[in-house]
C-alpha positions in Angstrom: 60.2 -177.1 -258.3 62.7 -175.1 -259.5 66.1 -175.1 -257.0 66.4 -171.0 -256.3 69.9 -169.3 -254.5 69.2 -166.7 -252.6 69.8 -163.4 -254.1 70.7 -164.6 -257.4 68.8 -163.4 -260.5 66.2 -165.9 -262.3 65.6 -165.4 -266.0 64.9 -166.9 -269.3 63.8 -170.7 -268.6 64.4 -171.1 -265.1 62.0 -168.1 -264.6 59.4 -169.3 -266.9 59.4 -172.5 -264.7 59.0 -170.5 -262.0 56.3 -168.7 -262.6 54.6 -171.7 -263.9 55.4 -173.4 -260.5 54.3 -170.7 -258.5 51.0 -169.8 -260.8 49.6 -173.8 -260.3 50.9 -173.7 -256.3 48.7 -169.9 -255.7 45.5 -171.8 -258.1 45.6 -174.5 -255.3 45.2 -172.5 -252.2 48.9 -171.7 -250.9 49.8 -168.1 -250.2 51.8 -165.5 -251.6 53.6 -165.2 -248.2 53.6 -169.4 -248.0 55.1 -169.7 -251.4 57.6 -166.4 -250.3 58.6 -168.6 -247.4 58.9 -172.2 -249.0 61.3 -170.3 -252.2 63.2 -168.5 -250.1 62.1 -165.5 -251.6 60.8 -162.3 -251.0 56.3 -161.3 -250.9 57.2 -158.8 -253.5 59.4 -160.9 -255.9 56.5 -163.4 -255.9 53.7 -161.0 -256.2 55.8 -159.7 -259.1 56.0 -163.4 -260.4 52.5 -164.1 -260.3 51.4 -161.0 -261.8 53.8 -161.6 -264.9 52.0 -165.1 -265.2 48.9 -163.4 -265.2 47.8 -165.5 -262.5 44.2 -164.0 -260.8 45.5 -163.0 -257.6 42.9 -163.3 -255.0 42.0 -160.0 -252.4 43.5 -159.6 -249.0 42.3 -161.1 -245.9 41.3 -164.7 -245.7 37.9 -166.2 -246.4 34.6 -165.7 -243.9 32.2 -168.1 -244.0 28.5 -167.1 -243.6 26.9 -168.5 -240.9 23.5 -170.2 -242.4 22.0 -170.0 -239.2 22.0 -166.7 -238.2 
């Protein structure tokens, strides 16, 4: 993973690797607001992030099972 300083602007490369990073992380299951928390960054930077690595963001909320018996 790329090492990030808070506050301090990501381009060229380093933000290609990012969004690489963070594209694969979201496809496995981890959260906008997990991956915000484990960069040090904020929702919105991320969100923006994914977006730009046009990563299929999934919808709100987490996932309800059906129960099969009822």
């Amino acid at each position: 993973m790329v090492e990030l300083r808070k506050h301090a602007r990501v381009a060229g490369a380093e933000r290609e690797s990012l969004k690489a990073d963070l594209k694969r992380r979201y496809a496995a299951g981890e959260s906008i607001r997990e991956l915000a928390a484990s960069t040090g960054r904020s929702y919105g930077f991320v969100h923006r992030l994914l977006v730009e690595a046009g990563a299929l963001l999934r919808p709100r909320g987490r996932v309800r099972r059906v129960n099969a018996g009822a």
